[in-house]
VOPAGU-2260 file (C-alpha; in pm, 1 decimal, decimal comma):
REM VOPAGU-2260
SITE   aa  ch    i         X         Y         Z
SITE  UNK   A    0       0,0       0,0       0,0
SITE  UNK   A    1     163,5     348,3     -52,7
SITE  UNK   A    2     148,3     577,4     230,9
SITE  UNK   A    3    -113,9     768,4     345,0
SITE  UNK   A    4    -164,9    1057,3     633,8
SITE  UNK   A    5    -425,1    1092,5     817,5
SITE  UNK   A    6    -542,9    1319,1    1083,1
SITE  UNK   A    7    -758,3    1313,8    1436,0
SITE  UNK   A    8    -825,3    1661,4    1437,9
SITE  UNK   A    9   -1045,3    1633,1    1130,0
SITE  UNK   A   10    -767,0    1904,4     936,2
SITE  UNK   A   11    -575,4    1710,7     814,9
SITE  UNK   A   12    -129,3     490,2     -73,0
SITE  UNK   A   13     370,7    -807,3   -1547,3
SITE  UNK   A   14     285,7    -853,4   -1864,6
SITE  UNK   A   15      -6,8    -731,1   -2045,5
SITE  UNK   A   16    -286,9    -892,8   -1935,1
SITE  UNK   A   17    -434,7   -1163,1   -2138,6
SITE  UNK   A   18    -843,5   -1166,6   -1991,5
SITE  UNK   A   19    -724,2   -1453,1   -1742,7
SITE  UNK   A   20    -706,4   -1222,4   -1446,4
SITE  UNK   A   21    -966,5   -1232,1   -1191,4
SITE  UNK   A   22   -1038,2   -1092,9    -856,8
SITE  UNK   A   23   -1304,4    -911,1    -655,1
SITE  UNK   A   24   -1299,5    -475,6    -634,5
SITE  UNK   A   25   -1170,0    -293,9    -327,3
SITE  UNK   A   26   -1487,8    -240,0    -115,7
SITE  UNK   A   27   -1386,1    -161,4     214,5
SITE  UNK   A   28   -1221,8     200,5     209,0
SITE  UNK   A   29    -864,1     100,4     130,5
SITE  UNK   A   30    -665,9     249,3    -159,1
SITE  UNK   A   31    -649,8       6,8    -447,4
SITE  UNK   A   32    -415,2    -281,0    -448,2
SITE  UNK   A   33    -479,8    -425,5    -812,8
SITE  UNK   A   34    -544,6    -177,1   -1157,3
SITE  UNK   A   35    -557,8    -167,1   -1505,3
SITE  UNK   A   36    -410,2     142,8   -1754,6
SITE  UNK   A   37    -635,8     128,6   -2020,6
SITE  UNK   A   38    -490,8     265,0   -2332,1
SITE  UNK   A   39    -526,1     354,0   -2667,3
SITE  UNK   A   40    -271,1     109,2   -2951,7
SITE  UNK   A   41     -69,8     468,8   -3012,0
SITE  UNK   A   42     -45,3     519,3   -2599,2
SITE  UNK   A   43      49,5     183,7   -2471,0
SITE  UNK   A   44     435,8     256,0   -2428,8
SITE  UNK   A   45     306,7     562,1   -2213,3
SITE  UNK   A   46     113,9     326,3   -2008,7
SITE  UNK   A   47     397,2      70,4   -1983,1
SITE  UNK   A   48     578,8     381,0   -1799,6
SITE  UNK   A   49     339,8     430,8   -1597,7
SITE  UNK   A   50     349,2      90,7   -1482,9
SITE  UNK   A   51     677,6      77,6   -1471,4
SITE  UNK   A   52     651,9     378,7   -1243,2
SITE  UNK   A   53     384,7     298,9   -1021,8
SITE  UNK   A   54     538,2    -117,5   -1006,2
SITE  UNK   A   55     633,4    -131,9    -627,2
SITE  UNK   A   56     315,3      69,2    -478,6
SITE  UNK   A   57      34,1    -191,5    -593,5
SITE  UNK   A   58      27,2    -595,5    -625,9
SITE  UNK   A   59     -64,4    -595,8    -964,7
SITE  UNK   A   60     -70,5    -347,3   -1266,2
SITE  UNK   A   61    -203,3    -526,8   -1587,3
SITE  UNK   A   62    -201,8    -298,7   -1925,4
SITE  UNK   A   63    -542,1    -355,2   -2123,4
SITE  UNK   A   64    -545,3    -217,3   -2453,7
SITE  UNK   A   65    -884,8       2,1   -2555,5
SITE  UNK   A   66   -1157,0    -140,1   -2706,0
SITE  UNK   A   67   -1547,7     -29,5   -2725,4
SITE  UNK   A   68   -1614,0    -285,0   -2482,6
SITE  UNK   A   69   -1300,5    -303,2   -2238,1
SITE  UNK   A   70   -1440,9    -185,9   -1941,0
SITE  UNK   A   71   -1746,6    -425,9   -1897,9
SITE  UNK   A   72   -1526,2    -672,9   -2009,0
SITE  UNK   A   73   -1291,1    -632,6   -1755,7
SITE  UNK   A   74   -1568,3    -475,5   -1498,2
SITE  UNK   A   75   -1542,3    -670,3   -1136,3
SITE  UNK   A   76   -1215,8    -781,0   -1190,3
SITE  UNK   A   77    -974,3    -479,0   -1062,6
SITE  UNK   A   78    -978,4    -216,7    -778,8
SITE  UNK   A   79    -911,2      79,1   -1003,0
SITE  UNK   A   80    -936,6     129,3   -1351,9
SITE  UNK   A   81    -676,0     420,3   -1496,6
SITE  UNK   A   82    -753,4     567,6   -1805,6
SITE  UNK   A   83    -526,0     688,4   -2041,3
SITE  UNK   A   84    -799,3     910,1   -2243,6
SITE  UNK   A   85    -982,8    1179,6   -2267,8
SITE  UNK   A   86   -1280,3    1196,9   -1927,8
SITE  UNK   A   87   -1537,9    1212,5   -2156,0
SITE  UNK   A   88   -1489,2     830,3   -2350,8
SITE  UNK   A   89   -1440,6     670,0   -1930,6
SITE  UNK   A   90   -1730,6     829,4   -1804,8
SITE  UNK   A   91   -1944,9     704,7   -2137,2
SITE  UNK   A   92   -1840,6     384,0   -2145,4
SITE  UNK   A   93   -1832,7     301,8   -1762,6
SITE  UNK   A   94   -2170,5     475,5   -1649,9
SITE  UNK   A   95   -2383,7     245,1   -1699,8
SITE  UNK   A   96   -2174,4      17,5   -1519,9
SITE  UNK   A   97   -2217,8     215,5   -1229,9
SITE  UNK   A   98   -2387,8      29,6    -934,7
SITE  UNK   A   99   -2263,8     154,4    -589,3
SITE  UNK   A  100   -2000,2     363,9    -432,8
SITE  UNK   A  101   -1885,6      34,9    -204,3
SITE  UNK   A  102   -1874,9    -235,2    -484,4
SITE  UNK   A  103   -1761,8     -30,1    -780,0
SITE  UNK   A  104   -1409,8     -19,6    -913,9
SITE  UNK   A  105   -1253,1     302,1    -875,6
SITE  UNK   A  106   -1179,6     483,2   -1180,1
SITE  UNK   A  107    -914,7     769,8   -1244,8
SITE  UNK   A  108    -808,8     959,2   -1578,2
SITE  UNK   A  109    -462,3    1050,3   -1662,9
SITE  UNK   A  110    -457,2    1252,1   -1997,2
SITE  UNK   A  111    -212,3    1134,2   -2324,6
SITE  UNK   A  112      41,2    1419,5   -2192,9
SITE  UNK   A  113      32,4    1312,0   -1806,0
SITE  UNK   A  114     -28,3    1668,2   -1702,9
SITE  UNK   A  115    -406,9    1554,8   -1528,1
SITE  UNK   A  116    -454,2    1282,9   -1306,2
SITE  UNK   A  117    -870,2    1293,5   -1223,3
SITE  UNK   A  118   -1092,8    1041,8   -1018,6
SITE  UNK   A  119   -1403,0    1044,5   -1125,4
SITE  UNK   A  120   -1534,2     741,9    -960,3
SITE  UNK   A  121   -1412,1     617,2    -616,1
SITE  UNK   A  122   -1186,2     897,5    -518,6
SITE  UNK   A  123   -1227,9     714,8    -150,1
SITE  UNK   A  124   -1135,3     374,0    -252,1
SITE  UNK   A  125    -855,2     419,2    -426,8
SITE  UNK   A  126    -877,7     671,7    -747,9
SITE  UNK   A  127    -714,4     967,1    -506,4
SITE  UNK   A  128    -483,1     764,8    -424,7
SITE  UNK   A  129    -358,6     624,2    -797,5
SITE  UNK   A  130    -401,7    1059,7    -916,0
SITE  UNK   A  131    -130,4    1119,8    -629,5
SITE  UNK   A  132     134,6     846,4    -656,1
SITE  UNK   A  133      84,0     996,3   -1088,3
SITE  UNK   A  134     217,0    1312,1    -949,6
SITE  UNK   A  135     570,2    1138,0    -938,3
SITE  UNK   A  136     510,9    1125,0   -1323,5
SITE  UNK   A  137     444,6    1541,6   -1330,0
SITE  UNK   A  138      80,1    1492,6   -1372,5
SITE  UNK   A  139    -175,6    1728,0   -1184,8
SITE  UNK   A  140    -423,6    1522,6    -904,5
SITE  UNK   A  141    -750,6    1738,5    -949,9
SITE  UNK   A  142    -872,1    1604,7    -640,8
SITE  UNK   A  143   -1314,8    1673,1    -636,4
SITE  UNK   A  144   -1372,5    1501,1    -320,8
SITE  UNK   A  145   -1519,2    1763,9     -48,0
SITE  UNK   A  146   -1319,5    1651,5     202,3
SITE  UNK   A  147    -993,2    1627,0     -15,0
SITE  UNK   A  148   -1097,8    1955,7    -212,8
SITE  UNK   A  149   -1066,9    2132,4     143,7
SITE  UNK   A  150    -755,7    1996,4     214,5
SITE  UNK   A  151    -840,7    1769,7     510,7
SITE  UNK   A  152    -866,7    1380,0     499,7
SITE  UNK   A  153   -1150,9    1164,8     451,5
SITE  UNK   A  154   -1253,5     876,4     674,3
SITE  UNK   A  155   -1141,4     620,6     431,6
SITE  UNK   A  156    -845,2     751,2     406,9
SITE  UNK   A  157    -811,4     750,5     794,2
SITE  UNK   A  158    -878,3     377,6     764,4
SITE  UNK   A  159    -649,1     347,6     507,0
SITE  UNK   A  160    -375,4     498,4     730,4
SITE  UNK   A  161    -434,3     300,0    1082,4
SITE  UNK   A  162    -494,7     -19,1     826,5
SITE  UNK   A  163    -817,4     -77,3     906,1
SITE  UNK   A  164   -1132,8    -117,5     695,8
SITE  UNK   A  165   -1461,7      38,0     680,1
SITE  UNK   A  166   -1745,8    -213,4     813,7
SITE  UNK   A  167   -2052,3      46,2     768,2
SITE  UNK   A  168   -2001,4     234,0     431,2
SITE  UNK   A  169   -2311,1     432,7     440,2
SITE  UNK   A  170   -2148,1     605,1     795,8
SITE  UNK   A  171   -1934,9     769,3     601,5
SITE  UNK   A  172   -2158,8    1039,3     447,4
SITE  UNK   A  173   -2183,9    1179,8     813,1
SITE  UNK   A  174   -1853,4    1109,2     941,8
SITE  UNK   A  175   -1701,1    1288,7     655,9
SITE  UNK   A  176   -1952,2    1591,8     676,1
SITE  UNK   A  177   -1790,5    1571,1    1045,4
SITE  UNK   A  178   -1453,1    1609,8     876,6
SITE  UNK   A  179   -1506,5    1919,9     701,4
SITE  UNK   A  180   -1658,1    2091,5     994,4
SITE  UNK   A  181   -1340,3    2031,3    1201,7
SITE  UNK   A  182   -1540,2    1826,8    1402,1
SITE  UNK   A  183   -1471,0    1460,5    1409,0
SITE  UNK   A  184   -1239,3    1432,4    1668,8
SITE  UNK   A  185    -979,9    1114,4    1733,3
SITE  UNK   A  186   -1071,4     744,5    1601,2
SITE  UNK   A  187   -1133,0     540,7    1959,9
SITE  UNK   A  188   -1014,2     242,1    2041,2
SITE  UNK   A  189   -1243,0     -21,2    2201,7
SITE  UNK   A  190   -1095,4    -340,9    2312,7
SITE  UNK   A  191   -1373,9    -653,1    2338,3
SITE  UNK   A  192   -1517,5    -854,9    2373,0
SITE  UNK   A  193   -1806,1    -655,8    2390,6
SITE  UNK   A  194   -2105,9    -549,1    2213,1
SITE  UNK   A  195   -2149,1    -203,1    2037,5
SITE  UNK   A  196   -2470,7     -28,3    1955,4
SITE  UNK   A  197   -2379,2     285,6    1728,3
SITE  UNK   A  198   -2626,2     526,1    1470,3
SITE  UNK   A  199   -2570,5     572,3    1176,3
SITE  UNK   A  200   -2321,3     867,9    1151,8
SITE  UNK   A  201   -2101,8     660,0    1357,1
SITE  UNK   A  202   -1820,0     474,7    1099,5
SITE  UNK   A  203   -1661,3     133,9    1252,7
SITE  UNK   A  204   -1316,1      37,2    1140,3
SITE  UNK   A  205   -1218,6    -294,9    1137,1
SITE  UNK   A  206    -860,0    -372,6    1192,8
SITE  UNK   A  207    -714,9    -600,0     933,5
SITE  UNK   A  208    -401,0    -746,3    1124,5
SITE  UNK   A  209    -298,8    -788,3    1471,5
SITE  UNK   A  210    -253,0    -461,6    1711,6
SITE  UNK   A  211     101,7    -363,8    1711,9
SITE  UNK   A  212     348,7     -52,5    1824,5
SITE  UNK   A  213     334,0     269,7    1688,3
SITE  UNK   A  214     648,3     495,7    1598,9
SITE  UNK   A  215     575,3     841,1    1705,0
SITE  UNK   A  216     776,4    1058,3    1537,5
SITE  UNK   A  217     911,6    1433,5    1540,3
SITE  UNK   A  218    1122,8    1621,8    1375,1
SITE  UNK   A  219    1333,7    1917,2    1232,7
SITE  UNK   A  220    1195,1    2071,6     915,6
SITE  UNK   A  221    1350,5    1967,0     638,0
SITE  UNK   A  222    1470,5    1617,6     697,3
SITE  UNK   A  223    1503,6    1372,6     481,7
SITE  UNK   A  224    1370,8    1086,3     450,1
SITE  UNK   A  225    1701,6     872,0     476,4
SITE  UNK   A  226    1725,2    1045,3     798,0
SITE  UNK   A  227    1399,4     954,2     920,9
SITE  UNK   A  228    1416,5     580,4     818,4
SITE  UNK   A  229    1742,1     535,8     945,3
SITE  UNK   A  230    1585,1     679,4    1268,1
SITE  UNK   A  231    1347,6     432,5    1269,5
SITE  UNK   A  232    1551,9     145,0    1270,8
SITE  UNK   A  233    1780,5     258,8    1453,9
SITE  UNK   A  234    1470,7     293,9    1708,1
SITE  UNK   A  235    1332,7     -40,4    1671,0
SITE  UNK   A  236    1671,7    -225,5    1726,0
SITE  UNK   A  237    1698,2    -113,5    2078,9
SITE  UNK   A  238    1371,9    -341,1    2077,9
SITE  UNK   A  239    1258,4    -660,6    2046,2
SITE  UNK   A  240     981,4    -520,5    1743,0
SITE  UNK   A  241    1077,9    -494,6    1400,8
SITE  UNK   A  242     911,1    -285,4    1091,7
SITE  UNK   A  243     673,1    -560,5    1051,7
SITE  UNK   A  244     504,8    -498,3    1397,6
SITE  UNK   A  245     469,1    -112,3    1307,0
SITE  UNK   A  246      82,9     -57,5    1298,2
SITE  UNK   A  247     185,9     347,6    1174,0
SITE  UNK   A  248     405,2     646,1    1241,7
SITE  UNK   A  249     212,3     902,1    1461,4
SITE  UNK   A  250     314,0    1266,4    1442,5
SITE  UNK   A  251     188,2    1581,1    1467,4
SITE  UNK   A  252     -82,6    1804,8    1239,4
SITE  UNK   A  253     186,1    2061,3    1202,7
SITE  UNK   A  254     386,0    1785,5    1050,8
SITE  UNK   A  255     155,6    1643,8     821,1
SITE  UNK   A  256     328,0    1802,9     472,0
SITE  UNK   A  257     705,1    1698,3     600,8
SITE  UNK   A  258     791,3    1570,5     270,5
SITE  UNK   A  259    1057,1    1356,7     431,2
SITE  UNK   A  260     878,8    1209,2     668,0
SITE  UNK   A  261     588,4    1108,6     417,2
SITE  UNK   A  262     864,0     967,6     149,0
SITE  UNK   A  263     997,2     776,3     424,7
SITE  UNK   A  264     658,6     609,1     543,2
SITE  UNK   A  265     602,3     525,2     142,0
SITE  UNK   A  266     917,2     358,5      96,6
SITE  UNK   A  267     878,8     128,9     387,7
SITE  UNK   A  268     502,3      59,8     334,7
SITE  UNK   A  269     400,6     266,9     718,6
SITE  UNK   A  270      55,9     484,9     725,1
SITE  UNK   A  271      71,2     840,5     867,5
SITE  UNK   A  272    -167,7     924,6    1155,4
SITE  UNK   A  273    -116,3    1264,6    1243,2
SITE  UNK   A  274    -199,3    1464,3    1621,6
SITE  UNK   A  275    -390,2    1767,8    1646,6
SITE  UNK   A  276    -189,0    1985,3    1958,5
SITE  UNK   A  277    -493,5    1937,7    2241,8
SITE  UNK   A  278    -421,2    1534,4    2172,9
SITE  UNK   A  279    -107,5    1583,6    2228,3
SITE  UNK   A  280    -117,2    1765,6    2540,3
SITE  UNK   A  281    -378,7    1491,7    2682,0
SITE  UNK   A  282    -105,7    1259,3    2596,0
SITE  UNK   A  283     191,1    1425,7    2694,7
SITE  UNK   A  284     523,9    1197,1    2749,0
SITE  UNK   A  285     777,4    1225,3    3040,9
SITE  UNK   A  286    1070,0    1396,2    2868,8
SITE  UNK   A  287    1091,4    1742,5    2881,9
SITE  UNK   A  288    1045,7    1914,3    2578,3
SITE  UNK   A  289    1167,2    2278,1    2429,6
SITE  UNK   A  290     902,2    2274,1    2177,7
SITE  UNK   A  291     654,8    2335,3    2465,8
SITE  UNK   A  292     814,8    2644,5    2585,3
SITE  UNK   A  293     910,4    2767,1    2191,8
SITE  UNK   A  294     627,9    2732,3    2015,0
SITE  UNK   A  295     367,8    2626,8    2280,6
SITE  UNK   A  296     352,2    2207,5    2143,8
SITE  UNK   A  297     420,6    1920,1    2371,8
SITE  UNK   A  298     698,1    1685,4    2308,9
SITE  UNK   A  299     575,4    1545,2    1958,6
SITE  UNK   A  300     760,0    1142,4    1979,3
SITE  UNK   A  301     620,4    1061,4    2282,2
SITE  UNK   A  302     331,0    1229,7    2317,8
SITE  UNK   A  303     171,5    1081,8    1931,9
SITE  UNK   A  304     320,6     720,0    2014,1
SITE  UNK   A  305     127,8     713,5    2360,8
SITE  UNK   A  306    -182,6     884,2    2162,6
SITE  UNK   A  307    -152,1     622,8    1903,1
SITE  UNK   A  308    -120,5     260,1    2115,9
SITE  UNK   A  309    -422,4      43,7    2261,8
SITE  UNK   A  310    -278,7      84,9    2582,0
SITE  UNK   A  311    -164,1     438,7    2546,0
SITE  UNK   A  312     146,8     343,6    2686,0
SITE  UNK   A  313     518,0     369,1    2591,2
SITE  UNK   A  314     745,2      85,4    2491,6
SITE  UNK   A  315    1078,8     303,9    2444,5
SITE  UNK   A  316    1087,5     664,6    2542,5
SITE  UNK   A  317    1224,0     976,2    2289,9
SITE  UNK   A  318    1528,9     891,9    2134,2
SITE  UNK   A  319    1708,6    1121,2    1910,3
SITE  UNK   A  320    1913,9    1106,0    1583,7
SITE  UNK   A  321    2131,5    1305,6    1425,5
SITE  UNK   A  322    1975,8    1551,6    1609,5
SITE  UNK   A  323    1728,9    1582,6    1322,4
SITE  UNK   A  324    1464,1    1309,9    1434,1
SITE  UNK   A  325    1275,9    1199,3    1723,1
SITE  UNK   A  326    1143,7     875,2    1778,3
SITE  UNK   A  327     937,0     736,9    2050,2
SITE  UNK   A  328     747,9     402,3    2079,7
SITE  UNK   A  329     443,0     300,2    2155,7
SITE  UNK   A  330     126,7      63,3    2212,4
């Protein structure tokens, strides 16, 4: 899965295919883990670059060359659909396809010159997603999603982020009004067994693996991403975890455009779950920190790893490297 960041606060990832391929849409909020470029004869060696581009971010890429009837040919059998076309000749031949939001394949548009990446269908489940990781190509993501459009993260991308998965779609339409009013607040953890009774502009998330740790994570502006996995590892080996326990890297809101950081999370596979400050503060860690007194923030490591774990508690307290990162861990 490529990266994805998500916020508490409500402000805010082969060869060509030969018809033998078969498997069932992404339903469940998560970005797409299986596409297909479709492409005109005179645009397939575009598309191969795409797919050459885009090769370690999703399980399967298969090229499907256009064809009147491509799309319900191939409908059902990928997560996303990328066009390589004009808007117009996707949204003709795939409307009538059209069933729901939750069992549809995504679809995005790239233009021939790869200067627009658009989702018109599914921008939640995983055609934002494909439009952003085409911005490494130079192309534009013309994001139409309200929550997106504003700036701020939707609830399936929150999912997306703690990987988890949405069990009551139709929640969403609430939950994400919630988002654009600043007013969803943190995703709660509730350890069972137990019974829940929730309305309907509550949204469930499902895990989809085993709790683990969390790496909470500050930082100087500016650092790189080298910098921050190194700090990572280096964090983990005074442990007994390893990468593959990490559930996500928690930071803070503030923090939420470090380019570093978010290259960092993509190369090693990690979600982003970002802190807004009065989370932080509810969650402060015990090591002092000169961020409080500076610029009025609590200690950032400690503070989003505590924030982050089931049991709010901290495996390894702040460590520092280079002087450049902070990394605290917890669960």
């Amino acid at each position: 899965m490529s990266s994805e960041t998500e916020t508490t606060d409500g402000t805010d990832d082969s060869s060509t295919n030969d018809g033998g391929h078969c498997s069932t849409p992404d339903s469940d909020g998560e970005v797409a883990e299986e596409i297909a470029i479709v492409a005109f004869e005179r645009k397939l060696e575009t598309a191969e670059d795409i797919r050459n581009e885009l090769a370690d971010r999703y399980d399967l890429i298969d090229i499907l060359e256009y064809h009147g009837d491509v799309f319900e040919e191939h409908w059902g059998e990928y997560d996303c659909f990328v066009g390589l076309m004009a808007s117009g000749i996707a949204m003709r031949k795939t409307a009538g396809l059209l069933e729901d939001k939750w069992d549809d394949p995504a679809i995005c548009v790239v233009d021939e010159e790869l200067t627009w990446a658009i989702p018109i269908t599914g921008g939640h489940h995983g055609a934002n997603q494909v439009a952003q990781d085409l911005a490494t190509m130079g192309a534009v993501p013309a994001m139409t999603t309200a929550s997106e459009a504003a700036g701020k993260q939707g609830v399936e991308s929150r999912a997306k982020a703690m990987d988890t998965h949405v069990v009551n779609g139709d929640s969403t339409v609430q939950t994400n009004l919630a988002v654009l009013d600043d007013d969803l607040g943190p995703v709660a953890r509730l350890d069972g067994p137990r019974a829940v009774l929730v309305g309907d502009d509550v949204t469930v998330l499902k895990r989809n693996a085993d709790d683990g740790i969390v790496l909470g994570t500050g930082s100087v502006s500016g650092a790189d991403a080298e910098t921050f996995v190194a700090a990572w590892e280096d964090t983990l080996e005074r442990t007994e975890y390893g990468l593959d326990d990490v559930e996500f890297v928690g930071t803070a809101t503030r923090k939420a455009d470090e380019e570093g950081l978010l290259e960092a999370a993509q190369e090693l596979d990690l979600g982003v779950v970002t802190f807004d400050k009065e989370t932080l503060f509810e969650h402060e860690g015990p090591t002092p920190s000169k961020s409080k007194e500076l610029i009025g923030w609590p200690g950032v490591c400690e503070a989003s790893a505590i924030a982050g774990g089931r049991e709010q508690e901290l495996v390894l307290e702040k460590c520092s490297y280079e002087d450049e990162v902070t990394v605290a861990i917890g669960r």
